[in-house]
C-alpha positions as CSV (number, residue, x, y, z in Angstrom):
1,X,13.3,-8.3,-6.1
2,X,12.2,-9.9,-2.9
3,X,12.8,-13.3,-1.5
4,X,10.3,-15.1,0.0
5,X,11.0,-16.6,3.9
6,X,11.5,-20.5,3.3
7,X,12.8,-21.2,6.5
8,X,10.3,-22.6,8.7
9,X,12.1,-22.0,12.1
10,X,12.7,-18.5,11.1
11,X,8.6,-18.6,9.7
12,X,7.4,-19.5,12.8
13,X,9.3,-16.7,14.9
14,X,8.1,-13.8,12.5
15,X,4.4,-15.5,12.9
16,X,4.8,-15.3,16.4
17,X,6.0,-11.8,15.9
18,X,3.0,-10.8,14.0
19,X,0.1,-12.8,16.2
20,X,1.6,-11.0,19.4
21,X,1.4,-7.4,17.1
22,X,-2.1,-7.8,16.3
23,X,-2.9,-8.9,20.0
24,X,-1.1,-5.5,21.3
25,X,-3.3,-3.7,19.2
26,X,-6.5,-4.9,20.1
27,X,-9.3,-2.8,22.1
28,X,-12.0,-5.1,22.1
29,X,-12.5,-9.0,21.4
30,X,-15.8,-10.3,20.4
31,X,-18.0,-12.8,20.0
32,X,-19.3,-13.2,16.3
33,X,-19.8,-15.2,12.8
34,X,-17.5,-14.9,10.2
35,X,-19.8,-15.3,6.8
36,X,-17.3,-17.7,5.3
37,X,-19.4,-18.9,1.7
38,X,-21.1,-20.4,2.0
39,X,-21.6,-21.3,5.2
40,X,-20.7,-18.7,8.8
41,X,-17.9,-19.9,11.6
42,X,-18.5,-18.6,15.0
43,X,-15.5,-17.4,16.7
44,X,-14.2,-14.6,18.9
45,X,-12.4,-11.8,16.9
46,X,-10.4,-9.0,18.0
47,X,-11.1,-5.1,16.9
48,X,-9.4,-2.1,16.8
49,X,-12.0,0.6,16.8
50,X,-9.6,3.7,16.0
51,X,-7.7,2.0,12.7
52,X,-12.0,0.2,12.2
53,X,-10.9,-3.1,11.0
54,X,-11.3,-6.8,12.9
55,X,-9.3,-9.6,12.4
56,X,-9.0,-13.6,13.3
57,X,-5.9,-15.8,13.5
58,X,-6.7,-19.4,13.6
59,X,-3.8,-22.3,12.7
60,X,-5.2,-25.3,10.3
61,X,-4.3,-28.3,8.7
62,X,-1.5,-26.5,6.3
63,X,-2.0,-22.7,6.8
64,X,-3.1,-20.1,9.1
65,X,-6.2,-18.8,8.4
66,X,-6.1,-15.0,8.6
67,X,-9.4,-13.3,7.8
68,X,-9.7,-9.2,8.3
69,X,-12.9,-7.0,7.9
70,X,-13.5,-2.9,7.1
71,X,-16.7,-3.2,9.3
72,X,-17.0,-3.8,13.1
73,X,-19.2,-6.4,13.9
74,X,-21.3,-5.9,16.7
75,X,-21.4,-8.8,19.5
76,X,-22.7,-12.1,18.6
77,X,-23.3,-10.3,14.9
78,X,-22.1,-11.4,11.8
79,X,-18.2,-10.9,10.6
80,X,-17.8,-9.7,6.5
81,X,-14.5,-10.6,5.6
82,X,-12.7,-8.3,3.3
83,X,-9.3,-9.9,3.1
84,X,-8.0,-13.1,3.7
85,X,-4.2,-12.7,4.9
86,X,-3.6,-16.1,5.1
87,X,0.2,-17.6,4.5
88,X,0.9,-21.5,5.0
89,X,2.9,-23.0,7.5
90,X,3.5,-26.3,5.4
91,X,7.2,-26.1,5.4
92,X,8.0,-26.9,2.0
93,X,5.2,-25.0,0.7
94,X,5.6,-21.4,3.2
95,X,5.1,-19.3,0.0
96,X,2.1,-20.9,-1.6
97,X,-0.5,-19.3,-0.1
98,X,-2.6,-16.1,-0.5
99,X,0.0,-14.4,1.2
100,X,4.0,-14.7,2.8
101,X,6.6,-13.5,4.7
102,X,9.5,-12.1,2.8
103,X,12.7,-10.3,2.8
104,X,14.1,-7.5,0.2
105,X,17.7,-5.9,-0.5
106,X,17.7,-4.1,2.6
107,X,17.1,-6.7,5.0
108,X,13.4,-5.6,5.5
109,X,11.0,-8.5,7.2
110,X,7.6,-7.9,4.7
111,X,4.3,-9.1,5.1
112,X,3.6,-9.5,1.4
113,X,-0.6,-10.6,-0.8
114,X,-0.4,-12.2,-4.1
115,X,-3.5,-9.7,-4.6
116,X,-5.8,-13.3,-4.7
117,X,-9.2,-12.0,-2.9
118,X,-12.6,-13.6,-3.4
119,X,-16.1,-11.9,-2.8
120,X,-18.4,-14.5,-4.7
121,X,-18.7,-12.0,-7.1
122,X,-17.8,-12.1,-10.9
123,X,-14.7,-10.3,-11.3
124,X,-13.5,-10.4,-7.8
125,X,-10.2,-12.0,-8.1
126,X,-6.8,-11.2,-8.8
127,X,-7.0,-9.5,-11.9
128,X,-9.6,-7.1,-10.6
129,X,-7.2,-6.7,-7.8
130,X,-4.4,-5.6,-9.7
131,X,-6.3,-3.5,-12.1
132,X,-7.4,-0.9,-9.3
133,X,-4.6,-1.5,-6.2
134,X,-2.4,1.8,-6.2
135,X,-0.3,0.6,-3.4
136,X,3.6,-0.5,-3.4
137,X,4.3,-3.3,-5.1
138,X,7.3,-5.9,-5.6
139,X,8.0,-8.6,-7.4
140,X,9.0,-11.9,-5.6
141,X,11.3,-14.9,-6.9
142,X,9.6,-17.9,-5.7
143,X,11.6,-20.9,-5.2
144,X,10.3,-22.6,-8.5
145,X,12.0,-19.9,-10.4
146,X,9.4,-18.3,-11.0
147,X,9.0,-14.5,-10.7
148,X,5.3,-13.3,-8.9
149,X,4.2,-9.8,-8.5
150,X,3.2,-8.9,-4.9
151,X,1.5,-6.3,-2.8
152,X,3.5,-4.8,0.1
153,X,1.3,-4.7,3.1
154,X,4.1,-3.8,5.0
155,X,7.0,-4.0,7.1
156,X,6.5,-6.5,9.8
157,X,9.0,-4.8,12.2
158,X,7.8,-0.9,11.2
159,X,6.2,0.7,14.1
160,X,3.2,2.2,12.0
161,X,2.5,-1.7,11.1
162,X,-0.8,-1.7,12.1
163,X,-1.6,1.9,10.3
164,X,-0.4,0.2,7.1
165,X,-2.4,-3.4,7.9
166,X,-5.1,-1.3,7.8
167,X,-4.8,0.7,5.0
168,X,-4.2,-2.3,2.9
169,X,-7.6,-3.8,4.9
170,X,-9.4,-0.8,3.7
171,X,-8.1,-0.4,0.2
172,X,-8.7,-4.0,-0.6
173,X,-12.4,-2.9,0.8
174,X,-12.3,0.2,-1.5
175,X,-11.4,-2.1,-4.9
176,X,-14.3,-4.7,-4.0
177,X,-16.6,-2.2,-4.1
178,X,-15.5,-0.8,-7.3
179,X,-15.7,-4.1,-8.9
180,X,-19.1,-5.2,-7.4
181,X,-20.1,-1.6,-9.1
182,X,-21.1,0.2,-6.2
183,X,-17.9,2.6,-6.1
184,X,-17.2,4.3,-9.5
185,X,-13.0,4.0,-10.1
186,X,-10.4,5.4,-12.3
187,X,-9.0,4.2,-14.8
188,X,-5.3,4.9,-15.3
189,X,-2.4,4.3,-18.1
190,X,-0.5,0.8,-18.1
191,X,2.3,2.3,-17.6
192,X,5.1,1.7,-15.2
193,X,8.3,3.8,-16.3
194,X,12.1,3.4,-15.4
195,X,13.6,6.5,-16.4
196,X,16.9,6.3,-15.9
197,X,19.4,9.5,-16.1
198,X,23.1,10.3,-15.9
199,X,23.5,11.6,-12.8
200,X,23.1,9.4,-9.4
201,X,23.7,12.5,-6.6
202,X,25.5,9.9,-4.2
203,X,22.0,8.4,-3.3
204,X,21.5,4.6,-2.5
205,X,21.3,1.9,-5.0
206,X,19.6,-0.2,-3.0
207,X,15.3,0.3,-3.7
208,X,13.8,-0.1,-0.3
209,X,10.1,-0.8,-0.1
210,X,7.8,2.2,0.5
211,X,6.0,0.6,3.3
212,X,4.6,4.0,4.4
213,X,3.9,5.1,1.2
214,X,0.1,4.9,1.9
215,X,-0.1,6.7,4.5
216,X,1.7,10.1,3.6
217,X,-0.4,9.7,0.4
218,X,-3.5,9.0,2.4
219,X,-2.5,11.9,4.6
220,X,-1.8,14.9,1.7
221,X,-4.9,13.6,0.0
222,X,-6.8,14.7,3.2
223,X,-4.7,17.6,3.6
224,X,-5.8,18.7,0.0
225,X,-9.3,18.2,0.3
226,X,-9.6,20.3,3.7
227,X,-8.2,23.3,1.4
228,X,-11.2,22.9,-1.3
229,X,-9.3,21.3,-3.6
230,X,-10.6,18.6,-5.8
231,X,-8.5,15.3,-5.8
232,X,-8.5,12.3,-7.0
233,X,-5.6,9.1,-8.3
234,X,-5.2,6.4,-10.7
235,X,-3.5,2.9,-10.6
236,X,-0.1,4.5,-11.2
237,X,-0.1,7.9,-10.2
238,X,-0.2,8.8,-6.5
239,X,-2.6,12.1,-6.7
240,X,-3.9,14.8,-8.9
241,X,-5.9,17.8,-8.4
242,X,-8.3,18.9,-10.8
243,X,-10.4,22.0,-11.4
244,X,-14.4,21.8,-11.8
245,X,-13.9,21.8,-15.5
246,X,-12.0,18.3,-15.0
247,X,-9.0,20.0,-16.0
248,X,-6.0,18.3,-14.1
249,X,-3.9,21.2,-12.6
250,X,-1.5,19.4,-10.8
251,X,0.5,16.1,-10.8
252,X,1.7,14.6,-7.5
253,X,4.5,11.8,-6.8
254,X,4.7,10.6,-4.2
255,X,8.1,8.2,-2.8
256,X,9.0,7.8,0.8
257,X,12.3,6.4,0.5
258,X,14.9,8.1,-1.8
259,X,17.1,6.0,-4.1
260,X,18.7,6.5,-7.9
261,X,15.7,4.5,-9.4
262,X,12.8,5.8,-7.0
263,X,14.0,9.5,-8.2
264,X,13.9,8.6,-11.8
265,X,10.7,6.4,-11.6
266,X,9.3,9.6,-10.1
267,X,10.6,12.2,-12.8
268,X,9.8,9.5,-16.0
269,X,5.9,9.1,-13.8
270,X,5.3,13.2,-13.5
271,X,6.8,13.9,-17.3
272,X,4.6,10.7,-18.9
273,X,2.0,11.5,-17.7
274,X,1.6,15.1,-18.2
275,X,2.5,14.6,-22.0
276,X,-1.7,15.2,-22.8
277,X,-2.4,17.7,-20.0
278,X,-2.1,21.9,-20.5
279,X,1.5,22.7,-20.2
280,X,0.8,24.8,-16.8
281,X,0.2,21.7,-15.2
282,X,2.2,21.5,-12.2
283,X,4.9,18.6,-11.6
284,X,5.3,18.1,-8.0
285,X,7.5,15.4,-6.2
286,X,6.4,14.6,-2.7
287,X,9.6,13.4,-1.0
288,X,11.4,12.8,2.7
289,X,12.3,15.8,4.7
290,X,16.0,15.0,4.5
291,X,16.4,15.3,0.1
292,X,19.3,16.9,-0.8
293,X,19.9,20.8,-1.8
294,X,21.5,19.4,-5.2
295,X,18.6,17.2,-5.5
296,X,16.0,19.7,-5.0
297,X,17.9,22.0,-7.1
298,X,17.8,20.1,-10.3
299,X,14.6,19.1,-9.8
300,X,13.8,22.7,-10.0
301,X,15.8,22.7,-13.6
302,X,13.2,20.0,-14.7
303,X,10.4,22.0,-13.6
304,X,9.1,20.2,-11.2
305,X,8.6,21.1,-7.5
306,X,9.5,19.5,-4.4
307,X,7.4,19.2,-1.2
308,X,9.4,17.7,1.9
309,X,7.6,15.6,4.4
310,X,8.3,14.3,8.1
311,X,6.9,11.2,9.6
312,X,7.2,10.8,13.5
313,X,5.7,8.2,15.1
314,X,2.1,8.5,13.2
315,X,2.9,12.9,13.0
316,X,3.4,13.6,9.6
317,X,4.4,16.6,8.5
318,X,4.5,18.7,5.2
319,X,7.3,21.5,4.4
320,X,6.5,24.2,1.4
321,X,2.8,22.5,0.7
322,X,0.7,25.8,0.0
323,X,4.4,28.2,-0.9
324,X,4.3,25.0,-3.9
325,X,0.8,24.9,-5.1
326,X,0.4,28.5,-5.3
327,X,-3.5,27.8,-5.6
């Protein structure tokens, strides 16, 4: 459970924070017209040609209006949004918009989307959002009471912030397209396990957000496909690979921070789902480099193998990958 940031003192510091992020990060500013339905706004936007997404900060009357786009605009062109990251800056109402600041268990600052986008198309909305995101999610107690489920765009003091601002930029470009029917997607089980066990193997109680999940599972997806292999995910599962016959061969999970409930999640998500595949389907648990022997060891009892991973900077790295698909 995550708590969103009502204090408005504290609010403005972390938008600060996050305006003077994005302004580090840009290559290029330009000139354009953001296509805002159903009329266009010129203004100057800033890019980032390596990560390929623009963006726009501008303060109004209760929020700050945050639009990001997949495609470059070109000067003087027009500006497609994809995304709106807006949040308000109302004090009384700081969680009310599209998107919020928020803190979780561990004391992590995250930039959080209630998964509301808008493309003036039929089904574009939140419950096509939710249908097709696969990235980390939380749930957040808003001060009302009530509980919302949120999408983790990610840690606002992370290093690889902008890596994940732009996944989430992208993705949210990738489900648009899927529901406008130009991108065929996959649909997976409703199913969202917590698989709970007797043994705890001293690791942390405390569930951390994944906020790099993304991009490890970005990264092994491309890692997998330069070996031949043919991949592909669902809502809830993180990656498969399939033979030609569209046999599934192998089940990947994928969690980048260890704790009692991520290692179960990830057990009661490989074992669920592999209930209706061939019983030689492999279970594989992507996890961080530092598991423990006694971990990995009982793992192994389950059947189900473990490939380590190492993230540096933006260096990942993968232990055991081709010793553990034996392919």
């Amino acid at each position: 459970m995550i708590i969103p940031i009502e204090d408005y003192a504290e609010f403005e510091k972390l938008h600060k924070y996050f305006v003077k992020k994005l302004d580090n990060a840009a290559d290029d500013v330009r000139n354009v017209r953001i296509t805002y339905q159903p009329k266009q706004i010129e203004a100057r936007v800033a890019v980032n040609n390596q990560l390929q997404i623009w963006w726009h900060n501008e303060k109004r009357q209760d929020h700050y209006w945050g639009p990001f786009g997949s495609n470059i605009p070109s000067e003087n062109g027009l500006a497609q949004i994809t995304v709106n990251i807006t949040y308000k800056h109302t004090p009384s109402h700081l969680s009310e918009g599209g998107a919020f600041f928020a803190i979780n268990d561990s004391q992590e600052i995250l930039l959080v989307h209630t998964g509301n986008i808008k493309g003036g198309v039929k089904g574009v909305g939140p419950s096509g959002f939710w249908n097709h995101y696969r990235g980390a999610s939380e749930l957040a107690l808003l001060p009302s009471g009530k509980v919302k489920k949120v999408a983790i765009i990610a840690n606002v003091k992370s290093n690889l912030l902008m890596n994940e601002l732009a996944r989430f930029v992208h993705h949210v470009a990738e489900i648009k397209e899927i529901l406008k029917g130009n991108k065929n997607g996959l649909d997976g089980f409703s199913f969202n396990p917590e698989f709970h066990g007797k043994y705890t193997y001293n690791l942390p109680e405390t569930v951390t957000v994944q906020s790099n999940h993304g991009l490890i599972v970005n990264e092994l997806t491309l890692r997998l496909k330069s070996k031949g292999l043919l991949v592909g995910n669902d809502q809830k599962m993180d990656i498969f690979i399939y033979r030609s016959n569209d046999k599934i061969s192998h089940l990947i999970e994928v969690k980048t921070k260890l704790s009692t409930q991520n290692l179960y999640g990830a057990i009661g998500q490989l074992y669920f789902y592999s209930l209706n595949l061939p019983s030689r389907c492999k279970k594989i648990f992507v996890a961080p480099k530092d598991i423990k022997k006694e971990v990995v060891d009982s793992l192994d009892k389950l059947n189900i193998d473990v490939v380590r991973f190492s993230l540096n900077d933006e260096k990942i790295r993968f232990y055991d990958l081709d010793k553990v698909l034996k392919i």
